[in-house]
PDB file of N, CA, C, O and CB in Angstrom:
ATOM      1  N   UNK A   1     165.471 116.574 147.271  1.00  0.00           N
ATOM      2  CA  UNK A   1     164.627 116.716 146.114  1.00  0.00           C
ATOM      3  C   UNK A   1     165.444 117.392 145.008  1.00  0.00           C
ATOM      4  O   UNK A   1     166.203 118.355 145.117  1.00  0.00           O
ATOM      5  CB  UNK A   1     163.343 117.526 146.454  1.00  0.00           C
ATOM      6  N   UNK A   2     165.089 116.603 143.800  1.00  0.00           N
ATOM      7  CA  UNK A   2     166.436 117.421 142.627  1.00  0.00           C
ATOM      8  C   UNK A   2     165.437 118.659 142.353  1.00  0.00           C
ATOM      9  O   UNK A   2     164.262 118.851 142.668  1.00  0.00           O
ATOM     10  CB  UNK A   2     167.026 116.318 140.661  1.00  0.00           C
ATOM     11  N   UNK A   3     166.472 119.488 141.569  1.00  0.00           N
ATOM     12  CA  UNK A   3     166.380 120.976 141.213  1.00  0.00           C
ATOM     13  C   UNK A   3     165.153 121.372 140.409  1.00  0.00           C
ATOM     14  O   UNK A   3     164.278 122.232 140.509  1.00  0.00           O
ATOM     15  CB  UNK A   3     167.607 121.395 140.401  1.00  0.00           C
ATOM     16  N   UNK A   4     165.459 120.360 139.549  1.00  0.00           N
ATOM     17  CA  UNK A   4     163.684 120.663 138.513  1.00  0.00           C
ATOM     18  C   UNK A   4     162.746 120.414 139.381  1.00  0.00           C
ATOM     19  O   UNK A   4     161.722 120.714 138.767  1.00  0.00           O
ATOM     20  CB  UNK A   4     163.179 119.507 137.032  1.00  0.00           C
ATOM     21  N   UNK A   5     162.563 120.199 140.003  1.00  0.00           N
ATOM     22  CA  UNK A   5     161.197 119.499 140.647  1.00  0.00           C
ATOM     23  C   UNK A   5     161.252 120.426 142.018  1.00  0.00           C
ATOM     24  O   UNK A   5     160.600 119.955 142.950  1.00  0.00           O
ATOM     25  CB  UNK A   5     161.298 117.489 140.988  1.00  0.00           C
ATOM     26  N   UNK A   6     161.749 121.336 142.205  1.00  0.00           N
ATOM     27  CA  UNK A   6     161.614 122.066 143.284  1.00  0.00           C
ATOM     28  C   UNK A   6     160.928 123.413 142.332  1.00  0.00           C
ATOM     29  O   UNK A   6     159.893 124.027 142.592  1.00  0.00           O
ATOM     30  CB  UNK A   6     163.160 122.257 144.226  1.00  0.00           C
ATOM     31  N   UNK A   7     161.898 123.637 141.134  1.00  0.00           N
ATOM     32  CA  UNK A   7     161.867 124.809 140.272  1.00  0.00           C
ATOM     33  C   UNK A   7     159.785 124.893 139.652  1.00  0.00           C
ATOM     34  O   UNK A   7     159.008 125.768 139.272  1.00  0.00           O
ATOM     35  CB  UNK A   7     163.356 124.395 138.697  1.00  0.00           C
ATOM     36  N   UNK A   8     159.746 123.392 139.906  1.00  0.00           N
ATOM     37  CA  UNK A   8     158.478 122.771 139.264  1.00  0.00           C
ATOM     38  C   UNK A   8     156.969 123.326 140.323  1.00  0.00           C
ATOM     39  O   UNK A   8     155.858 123.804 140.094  1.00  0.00           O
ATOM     40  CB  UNK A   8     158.748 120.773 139.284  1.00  0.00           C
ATOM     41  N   UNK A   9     157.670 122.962 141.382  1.00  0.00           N
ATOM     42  CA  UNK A   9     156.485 123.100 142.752  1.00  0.00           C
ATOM     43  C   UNK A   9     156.322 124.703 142.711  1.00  0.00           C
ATOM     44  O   UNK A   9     155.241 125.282 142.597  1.00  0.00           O
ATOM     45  CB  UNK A   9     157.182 122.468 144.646  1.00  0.00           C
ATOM     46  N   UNK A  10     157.405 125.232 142.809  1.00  0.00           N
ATOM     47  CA  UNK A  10     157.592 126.438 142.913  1.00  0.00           C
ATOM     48  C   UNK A  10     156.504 127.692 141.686  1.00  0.00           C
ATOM     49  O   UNK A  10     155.871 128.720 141.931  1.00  0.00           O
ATOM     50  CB  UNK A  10     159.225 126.376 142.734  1.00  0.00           C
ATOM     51  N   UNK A  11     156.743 126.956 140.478  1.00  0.00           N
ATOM     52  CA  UNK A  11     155.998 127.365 139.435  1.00  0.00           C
ATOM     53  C   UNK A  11     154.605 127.172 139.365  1.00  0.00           C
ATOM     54  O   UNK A  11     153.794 127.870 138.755  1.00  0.00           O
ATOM     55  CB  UNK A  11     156.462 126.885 138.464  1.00  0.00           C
ATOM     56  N   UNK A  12     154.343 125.899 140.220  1.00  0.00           N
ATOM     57  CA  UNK A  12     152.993 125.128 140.159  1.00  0.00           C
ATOM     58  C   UNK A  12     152.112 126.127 141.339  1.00  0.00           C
ATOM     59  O   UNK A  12     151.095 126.722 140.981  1.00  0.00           O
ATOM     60  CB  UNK A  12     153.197 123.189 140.669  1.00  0.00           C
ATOM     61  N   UNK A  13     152.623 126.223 142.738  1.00  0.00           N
ATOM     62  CA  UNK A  13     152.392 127.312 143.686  1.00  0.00           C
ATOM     63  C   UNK A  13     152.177 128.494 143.382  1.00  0.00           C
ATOM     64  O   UNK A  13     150.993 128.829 143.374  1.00  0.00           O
ATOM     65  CB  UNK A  13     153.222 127.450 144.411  1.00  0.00           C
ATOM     66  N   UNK A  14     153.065 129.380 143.082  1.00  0.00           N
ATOM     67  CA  UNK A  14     153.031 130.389 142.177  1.00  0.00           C
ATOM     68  C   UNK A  14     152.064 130.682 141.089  1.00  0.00           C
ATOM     69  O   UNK A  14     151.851 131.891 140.996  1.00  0.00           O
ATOM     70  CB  UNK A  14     154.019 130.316 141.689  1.00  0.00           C
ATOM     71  N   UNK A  15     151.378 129.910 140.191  1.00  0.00           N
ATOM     72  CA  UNK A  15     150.587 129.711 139.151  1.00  0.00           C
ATOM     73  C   UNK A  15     148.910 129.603 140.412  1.00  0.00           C
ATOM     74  O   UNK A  15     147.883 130.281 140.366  1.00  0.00           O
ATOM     75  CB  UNK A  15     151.256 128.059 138.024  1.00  0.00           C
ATOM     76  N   UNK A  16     149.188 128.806 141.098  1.00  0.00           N
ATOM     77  CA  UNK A  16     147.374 128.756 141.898  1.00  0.00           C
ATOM     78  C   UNK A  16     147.767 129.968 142.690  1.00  0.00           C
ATOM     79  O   UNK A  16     146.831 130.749 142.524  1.00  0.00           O
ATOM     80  CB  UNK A  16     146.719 127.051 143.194  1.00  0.00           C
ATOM     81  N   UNK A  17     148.637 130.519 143.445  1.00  0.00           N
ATOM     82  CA  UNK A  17     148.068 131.634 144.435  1.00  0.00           C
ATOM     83  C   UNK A  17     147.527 132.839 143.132  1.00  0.00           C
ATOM     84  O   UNK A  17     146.512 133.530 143.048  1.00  0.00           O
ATOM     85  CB  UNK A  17     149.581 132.361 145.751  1.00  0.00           C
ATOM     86  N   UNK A  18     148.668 132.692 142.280  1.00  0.00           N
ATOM     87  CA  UNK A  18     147.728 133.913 141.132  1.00  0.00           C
ATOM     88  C   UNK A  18     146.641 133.696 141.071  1.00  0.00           C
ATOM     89  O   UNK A  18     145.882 134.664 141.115  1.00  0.00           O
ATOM     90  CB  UNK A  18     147.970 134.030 139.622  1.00  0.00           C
ATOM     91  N   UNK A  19     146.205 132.644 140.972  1.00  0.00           N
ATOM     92  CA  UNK A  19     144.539 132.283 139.905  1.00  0.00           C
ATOM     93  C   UNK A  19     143.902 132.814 141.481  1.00  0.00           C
ATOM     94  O   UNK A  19     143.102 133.736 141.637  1.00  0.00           O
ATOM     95  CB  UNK A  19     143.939 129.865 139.096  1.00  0.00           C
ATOM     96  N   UNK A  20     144.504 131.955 142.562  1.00  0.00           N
ATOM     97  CA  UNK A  20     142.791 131.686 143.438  1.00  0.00           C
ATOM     98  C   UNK A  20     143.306 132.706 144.397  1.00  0.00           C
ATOM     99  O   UNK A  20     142.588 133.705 144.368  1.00  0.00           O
ATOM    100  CB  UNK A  20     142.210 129.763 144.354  1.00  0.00           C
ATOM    101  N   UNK A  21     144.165 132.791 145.125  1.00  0.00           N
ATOM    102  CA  UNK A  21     144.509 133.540 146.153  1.00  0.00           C
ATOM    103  C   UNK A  21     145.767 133.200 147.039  1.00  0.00           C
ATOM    104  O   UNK A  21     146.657 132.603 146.434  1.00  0.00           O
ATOM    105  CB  UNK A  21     143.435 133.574 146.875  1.00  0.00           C
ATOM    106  N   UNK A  22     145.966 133.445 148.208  1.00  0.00           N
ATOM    107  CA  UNK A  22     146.719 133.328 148.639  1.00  0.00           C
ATOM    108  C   UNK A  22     146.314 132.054 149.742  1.00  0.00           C
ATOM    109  O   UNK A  22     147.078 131.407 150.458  1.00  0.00           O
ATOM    110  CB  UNK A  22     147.121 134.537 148.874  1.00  0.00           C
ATOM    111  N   UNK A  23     145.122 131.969 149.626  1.00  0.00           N
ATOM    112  CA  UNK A  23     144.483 130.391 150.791  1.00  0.00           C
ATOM    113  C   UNK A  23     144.093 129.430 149.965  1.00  0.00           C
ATOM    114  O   UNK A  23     143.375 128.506 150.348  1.00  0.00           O
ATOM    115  CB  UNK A  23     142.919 130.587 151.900  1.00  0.00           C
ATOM    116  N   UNK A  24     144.571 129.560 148.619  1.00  0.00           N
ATOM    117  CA  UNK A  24     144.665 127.846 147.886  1.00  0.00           C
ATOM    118  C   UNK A  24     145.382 127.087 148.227  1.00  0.00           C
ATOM    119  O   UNK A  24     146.529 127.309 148.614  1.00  0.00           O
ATOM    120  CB  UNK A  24     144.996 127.609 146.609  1.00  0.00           C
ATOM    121  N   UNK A  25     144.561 125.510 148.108  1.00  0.00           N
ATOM    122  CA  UNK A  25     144.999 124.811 148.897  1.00  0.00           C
ATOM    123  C   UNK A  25     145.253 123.366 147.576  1.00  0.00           C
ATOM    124  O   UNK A  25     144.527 123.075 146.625  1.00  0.00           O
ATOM    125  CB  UNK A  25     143.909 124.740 150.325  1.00  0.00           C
ATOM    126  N   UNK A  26     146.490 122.757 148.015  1.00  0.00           N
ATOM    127  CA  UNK A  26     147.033 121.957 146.703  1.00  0.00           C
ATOM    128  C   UNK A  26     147.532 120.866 147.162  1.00  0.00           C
ATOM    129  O   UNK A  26     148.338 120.954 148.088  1.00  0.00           O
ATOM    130  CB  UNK A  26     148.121 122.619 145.822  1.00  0.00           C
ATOM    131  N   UNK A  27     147.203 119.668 146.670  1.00  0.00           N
ATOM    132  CA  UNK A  27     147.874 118.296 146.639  1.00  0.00           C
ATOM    133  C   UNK A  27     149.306 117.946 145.865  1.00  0.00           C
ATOM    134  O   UNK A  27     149.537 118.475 144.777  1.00  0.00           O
ATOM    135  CB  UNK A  27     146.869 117.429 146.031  1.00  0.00           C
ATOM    136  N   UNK A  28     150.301 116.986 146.506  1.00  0.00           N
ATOM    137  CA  UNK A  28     151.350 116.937 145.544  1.00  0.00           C
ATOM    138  C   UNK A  28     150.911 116.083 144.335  1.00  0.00           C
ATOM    139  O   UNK A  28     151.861 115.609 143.711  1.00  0.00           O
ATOM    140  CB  UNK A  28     152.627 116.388 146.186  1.00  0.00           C
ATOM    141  N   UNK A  29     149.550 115.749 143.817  1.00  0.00           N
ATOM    142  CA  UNK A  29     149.397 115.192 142.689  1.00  0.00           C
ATOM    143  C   UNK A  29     149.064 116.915 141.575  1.00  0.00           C
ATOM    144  O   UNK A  29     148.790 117.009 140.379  1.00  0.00           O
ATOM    145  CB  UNK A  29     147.996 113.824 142.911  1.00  0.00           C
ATOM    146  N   UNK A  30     149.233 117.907 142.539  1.00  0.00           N
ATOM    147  CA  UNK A  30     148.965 119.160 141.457  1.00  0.00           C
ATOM    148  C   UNK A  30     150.308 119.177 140.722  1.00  0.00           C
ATOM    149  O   UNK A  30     150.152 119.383 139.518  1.00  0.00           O
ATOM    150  CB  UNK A  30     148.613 120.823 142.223  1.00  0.00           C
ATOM    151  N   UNK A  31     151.445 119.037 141.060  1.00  0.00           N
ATOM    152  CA  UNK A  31     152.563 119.190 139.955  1.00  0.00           C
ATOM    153  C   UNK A  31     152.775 118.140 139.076  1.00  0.00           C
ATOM    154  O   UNK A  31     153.922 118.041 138.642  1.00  0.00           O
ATOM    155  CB  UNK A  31     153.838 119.407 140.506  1.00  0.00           C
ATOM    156  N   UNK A  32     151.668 117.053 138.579  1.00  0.00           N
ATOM    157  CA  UNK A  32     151.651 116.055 137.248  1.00  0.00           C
ATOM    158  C   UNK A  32     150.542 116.571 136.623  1.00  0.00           C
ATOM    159  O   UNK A  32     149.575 117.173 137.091  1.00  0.00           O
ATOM    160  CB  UNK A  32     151.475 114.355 137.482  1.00  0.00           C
ATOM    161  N   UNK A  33     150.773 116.304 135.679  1.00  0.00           N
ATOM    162  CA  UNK A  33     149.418 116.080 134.391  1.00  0.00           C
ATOM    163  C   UNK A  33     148.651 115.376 134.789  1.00  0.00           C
ATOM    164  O   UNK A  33     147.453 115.643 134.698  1.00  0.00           O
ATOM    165  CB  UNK A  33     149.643 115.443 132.988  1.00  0.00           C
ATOM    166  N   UNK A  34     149.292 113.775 135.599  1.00  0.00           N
ATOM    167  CA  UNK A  34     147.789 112.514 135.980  1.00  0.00           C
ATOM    168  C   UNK A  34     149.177 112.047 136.760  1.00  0.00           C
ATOM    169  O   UNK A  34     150.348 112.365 136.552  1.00  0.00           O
ATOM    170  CB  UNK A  34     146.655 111.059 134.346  1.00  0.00           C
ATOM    171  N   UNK A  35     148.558 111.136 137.773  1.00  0.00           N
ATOM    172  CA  UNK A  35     149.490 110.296 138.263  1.00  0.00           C
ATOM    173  C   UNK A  35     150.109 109.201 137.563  1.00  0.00           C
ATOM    174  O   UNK A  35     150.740 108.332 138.166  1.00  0.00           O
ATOM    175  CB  UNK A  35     149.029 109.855 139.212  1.00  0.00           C
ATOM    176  N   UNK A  36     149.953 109.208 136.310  1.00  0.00           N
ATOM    177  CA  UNK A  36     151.359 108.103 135.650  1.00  0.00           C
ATOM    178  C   UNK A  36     151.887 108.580 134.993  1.00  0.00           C
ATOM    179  O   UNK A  36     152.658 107.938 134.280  1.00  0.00           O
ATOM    180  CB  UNK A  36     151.266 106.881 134.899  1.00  0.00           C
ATOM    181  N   UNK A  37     151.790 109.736 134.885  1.00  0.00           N
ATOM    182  CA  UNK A  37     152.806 110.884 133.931  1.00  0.00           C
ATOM    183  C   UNK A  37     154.315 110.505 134.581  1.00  0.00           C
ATOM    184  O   UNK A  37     155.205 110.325 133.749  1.00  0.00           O
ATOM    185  CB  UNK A  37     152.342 112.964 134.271  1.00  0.00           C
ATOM    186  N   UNK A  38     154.571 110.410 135.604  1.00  0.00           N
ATOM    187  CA  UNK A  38     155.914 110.191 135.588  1.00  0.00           C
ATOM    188  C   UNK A  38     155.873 109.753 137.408  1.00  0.00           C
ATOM    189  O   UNK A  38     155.626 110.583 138.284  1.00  0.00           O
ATOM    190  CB  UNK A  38     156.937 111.727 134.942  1.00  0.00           C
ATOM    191  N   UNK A  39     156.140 108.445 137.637  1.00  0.00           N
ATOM    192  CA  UNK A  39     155.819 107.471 138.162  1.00  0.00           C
ATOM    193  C   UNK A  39     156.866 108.065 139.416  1.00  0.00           C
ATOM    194  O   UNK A  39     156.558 108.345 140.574  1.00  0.00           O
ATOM    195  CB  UNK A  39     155.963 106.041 137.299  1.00  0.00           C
ATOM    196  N   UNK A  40     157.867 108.128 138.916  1.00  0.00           N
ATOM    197  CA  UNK A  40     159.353 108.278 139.745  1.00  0.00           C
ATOM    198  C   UNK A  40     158.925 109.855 140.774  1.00  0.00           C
ATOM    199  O   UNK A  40     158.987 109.903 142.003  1.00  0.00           O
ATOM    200  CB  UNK A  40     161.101 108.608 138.257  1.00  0.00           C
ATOM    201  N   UNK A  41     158.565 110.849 139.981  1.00  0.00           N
ATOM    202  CA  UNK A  41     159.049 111.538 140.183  1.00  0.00           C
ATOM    203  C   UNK A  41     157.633 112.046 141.639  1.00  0.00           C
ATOM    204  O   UNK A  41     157.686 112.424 142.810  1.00  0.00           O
ATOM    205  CB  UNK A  41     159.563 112.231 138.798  1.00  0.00           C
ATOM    206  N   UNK A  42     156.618 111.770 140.702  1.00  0.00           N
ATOM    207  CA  UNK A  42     155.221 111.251 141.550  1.00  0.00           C
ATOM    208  C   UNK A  42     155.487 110.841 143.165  1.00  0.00           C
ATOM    209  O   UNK A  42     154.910 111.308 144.148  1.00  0.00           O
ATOM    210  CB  UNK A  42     154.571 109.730 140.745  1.00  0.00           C
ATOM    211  N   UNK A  43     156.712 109.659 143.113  1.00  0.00           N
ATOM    212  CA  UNK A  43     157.288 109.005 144.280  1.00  0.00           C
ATOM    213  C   UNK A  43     157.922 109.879 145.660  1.00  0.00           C
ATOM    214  O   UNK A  43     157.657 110.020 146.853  1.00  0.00           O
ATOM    215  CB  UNK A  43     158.394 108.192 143.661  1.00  0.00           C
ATOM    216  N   UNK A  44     158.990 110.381 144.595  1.00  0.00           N
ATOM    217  CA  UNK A  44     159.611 111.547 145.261  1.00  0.00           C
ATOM    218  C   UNK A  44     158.885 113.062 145.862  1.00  0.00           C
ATOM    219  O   UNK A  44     159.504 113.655 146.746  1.00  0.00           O
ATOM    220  CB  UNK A  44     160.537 111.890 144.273  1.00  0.00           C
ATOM    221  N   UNK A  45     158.192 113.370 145.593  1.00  0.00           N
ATOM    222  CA  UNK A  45     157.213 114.404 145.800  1.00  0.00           C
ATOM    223  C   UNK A  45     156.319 113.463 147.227  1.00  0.00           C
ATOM    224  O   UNK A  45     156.048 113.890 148.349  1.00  0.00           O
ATOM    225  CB  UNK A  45     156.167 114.795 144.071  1.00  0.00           C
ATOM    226  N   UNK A  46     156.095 112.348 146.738  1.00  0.00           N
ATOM    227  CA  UNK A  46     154.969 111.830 147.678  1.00  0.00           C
ATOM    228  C   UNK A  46     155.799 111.228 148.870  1.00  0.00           C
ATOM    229  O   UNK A  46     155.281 111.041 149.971  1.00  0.00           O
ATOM    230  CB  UNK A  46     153.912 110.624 146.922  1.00  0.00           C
ATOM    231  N   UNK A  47     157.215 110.911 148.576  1.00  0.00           N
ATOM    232  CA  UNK A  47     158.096 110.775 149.771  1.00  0.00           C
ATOM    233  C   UNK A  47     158.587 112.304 150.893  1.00  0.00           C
ATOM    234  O   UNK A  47     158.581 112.432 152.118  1.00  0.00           O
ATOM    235  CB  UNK A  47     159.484 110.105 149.021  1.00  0.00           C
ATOM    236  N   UNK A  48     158.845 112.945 150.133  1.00  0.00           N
ATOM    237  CA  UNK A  48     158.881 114.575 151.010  1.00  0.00           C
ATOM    238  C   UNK A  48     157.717 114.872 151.692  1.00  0.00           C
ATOM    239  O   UNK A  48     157.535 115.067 152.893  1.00  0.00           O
ATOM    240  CB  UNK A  48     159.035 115.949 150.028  1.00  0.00           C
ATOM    241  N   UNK A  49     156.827 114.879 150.596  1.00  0.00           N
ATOM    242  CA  UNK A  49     155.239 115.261 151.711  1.00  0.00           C
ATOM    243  C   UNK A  49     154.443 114.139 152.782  1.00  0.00           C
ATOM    244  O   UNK A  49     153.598 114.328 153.657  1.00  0.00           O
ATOM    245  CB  UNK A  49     153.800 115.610 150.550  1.00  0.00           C
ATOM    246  N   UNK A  50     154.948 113.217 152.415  1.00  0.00           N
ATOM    247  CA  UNK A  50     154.054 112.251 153.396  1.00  0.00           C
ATOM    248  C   UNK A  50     155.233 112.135 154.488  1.00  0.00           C
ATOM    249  O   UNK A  50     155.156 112.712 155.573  1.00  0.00           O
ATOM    250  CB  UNK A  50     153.456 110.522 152.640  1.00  0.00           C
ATOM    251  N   UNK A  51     156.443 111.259 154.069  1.00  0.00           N
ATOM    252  CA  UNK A  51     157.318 110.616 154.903  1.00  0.00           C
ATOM    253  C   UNK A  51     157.682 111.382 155.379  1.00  0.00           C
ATOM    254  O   UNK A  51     157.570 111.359 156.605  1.00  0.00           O
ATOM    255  CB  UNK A  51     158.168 109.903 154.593  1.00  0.00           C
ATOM    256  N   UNK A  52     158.466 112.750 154.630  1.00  0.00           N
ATOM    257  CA  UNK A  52     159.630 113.100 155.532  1.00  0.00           C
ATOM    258  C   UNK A  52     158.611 114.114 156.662  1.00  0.00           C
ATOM    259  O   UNK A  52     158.653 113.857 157.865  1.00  0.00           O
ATOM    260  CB  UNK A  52     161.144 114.053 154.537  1.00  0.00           C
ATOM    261  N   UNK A  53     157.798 115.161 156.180  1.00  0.00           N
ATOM    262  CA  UNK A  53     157.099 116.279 156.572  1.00  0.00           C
ATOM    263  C   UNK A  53     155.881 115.893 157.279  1.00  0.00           C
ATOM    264  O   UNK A  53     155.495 116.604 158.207  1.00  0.00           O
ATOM    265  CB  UNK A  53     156.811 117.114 155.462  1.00  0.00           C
ATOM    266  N   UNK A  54     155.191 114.778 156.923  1.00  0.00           N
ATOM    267  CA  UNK A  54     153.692 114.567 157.561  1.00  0.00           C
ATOM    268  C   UNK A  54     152.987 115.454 157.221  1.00  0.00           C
ATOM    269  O   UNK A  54     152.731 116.258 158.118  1.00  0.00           O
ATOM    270  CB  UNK A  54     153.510 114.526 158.969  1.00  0.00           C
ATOM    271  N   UNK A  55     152.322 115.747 155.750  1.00  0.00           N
ATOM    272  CA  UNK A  55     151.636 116.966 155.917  1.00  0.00           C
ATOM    273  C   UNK A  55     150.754 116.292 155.246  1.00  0.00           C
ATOM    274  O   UNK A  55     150.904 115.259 154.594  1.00  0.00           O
ATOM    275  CB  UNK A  55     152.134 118.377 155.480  1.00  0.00           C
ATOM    276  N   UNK A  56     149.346 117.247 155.529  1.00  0.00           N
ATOM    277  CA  UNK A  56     147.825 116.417 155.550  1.00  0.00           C
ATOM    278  C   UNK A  56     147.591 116.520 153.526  1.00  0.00           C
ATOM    279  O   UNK A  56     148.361 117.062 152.733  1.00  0.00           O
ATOM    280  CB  UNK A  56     146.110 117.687 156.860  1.00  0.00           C
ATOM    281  N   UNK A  57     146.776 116.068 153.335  1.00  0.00           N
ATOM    282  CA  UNK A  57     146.555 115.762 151.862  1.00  0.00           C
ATOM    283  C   UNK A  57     146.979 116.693 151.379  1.00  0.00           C
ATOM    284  O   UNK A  57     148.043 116.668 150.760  1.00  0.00           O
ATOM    285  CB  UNK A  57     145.315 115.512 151.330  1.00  0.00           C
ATOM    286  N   UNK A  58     146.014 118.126 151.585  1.00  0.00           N
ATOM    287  CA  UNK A  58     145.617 119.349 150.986  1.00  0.00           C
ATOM    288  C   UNK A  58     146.140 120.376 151.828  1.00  0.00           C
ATOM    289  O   UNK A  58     145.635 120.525 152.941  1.00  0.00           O
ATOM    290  CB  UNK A  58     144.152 119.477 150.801  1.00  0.00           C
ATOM    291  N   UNK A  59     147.348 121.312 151.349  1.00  0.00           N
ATOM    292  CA  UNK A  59     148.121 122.192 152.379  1.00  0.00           C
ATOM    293  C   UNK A  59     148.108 123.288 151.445  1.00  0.00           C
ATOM    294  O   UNK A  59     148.039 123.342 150.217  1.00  0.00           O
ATOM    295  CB  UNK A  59     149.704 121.686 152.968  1.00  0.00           C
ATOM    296  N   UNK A  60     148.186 124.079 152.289  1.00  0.00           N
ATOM    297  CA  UNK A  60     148.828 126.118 151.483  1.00  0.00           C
ATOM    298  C   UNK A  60     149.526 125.910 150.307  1.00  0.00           C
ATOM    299  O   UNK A  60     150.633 125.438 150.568  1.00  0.00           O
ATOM    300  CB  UNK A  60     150.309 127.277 152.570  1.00  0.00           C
ATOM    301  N   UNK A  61     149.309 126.094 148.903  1.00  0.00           N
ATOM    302  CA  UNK A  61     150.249 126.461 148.191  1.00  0.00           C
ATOM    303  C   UNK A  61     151.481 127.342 149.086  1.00  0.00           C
ATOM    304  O   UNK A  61     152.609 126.865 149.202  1.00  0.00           O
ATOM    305  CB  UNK A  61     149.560 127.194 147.083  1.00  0.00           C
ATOM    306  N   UNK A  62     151.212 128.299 149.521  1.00  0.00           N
ATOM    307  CA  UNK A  62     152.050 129.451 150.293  1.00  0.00           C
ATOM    308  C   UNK A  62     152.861 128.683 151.531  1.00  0.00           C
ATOM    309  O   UNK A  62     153.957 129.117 151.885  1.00  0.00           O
ATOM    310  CB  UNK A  62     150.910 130.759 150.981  1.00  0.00           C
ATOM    311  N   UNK A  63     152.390 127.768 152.033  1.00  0.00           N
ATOM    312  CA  UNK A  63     153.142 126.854 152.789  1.00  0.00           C
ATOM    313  C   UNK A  63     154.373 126.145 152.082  1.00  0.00           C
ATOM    314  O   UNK A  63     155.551 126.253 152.424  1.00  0.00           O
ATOM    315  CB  UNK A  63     152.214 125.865 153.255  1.00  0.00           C
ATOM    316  N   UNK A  64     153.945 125.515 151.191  1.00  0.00           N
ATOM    317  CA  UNK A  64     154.723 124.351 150.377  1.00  0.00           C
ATOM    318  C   UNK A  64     155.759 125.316 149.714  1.00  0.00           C
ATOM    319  O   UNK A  64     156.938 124.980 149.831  1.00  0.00           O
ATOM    320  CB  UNK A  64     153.698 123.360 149.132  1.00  0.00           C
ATOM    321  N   UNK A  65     155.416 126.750 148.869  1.00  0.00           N
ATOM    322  CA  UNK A  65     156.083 127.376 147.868  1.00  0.00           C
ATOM    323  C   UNK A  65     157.545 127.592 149.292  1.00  0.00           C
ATOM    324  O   UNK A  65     158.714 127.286 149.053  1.00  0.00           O
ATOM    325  CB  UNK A  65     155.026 129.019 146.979  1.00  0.00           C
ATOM    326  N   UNK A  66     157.193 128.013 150.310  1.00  0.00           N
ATOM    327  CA  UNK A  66     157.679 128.627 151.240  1.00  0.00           C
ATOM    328  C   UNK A  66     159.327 127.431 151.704  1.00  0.00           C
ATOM    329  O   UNK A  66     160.552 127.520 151.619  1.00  0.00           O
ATOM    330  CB  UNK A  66     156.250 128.862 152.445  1.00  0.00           C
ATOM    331  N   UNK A  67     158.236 126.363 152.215  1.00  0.00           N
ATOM    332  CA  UNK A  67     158.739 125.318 152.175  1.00  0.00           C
ATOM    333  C   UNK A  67     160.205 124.359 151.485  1.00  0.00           C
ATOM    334  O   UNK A  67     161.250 123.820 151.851  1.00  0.00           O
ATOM    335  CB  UNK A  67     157.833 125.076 151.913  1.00  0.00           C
ATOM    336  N   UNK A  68     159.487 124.594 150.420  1.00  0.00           N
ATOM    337  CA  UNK A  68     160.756 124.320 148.995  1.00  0.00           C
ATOM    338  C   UNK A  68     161.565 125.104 148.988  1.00  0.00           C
ATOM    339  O   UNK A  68     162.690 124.676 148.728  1.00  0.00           O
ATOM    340  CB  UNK A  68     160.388 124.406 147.480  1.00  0.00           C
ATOM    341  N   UNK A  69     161.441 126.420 149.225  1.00  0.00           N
ATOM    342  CA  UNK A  69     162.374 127.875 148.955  1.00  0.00           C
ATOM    343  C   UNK A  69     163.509 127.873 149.823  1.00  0.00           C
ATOM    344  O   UNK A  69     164.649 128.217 149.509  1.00  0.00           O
ATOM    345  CB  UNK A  69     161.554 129.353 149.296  1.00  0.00           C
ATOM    346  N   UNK A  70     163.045 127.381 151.151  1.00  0.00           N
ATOM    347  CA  UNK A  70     163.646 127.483 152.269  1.00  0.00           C
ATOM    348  C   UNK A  70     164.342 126.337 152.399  1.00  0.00           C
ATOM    349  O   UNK A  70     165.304 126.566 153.132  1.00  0.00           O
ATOM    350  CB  UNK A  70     162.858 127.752 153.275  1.00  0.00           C
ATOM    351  N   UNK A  71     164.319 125.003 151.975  1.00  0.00           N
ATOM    352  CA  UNK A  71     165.020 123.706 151.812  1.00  0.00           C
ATOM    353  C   UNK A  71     165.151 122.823 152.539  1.00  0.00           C
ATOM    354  O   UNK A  71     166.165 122.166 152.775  1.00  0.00           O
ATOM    355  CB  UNK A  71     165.981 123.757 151.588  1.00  0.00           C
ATOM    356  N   UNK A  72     163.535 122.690 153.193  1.00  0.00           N
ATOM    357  CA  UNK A  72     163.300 122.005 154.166  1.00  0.00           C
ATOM    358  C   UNK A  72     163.000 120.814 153.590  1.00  0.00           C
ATOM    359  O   UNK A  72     162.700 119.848 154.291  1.00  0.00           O
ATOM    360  CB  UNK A  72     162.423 122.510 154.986  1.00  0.00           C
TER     361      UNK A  72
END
């Protein structure tokens, strides 16, 4: 996964555990504006979380932030 888009999740995670808590729970369509905002990148996000990881729709911000950090 390139650098912005880790830097991106990371910010996006970070931004909901502030608001809601630490058991918000987030889709990889939370780091777009809408899903055709950027088609590619939409792809890539939805290739890490589905293909590579298997993870269910709606997971831990605190999982995912964790996740990315660590460079899995």
């Amino acid at each position: 996964m390139r650098d912005s888009l880790k830097t991106k999740i990371i910010e996006v995670c970070n931004k909901k555990i502030e608001a809601k808590g630490s058991k918000v729970g987030l889709s990889f369509y939370a780091f777009f504006a809408n899903k055709k905002d950027n088609p590619e990148l939409l792809m890539e996000v939805a290739q890490w979380w589905i293909m590579r990881h298997k993870l269910d729709h709606f997971e831990k911000a605190v999982k995912i932030k964790s996740m990315v950090e660590e460079g899995r």
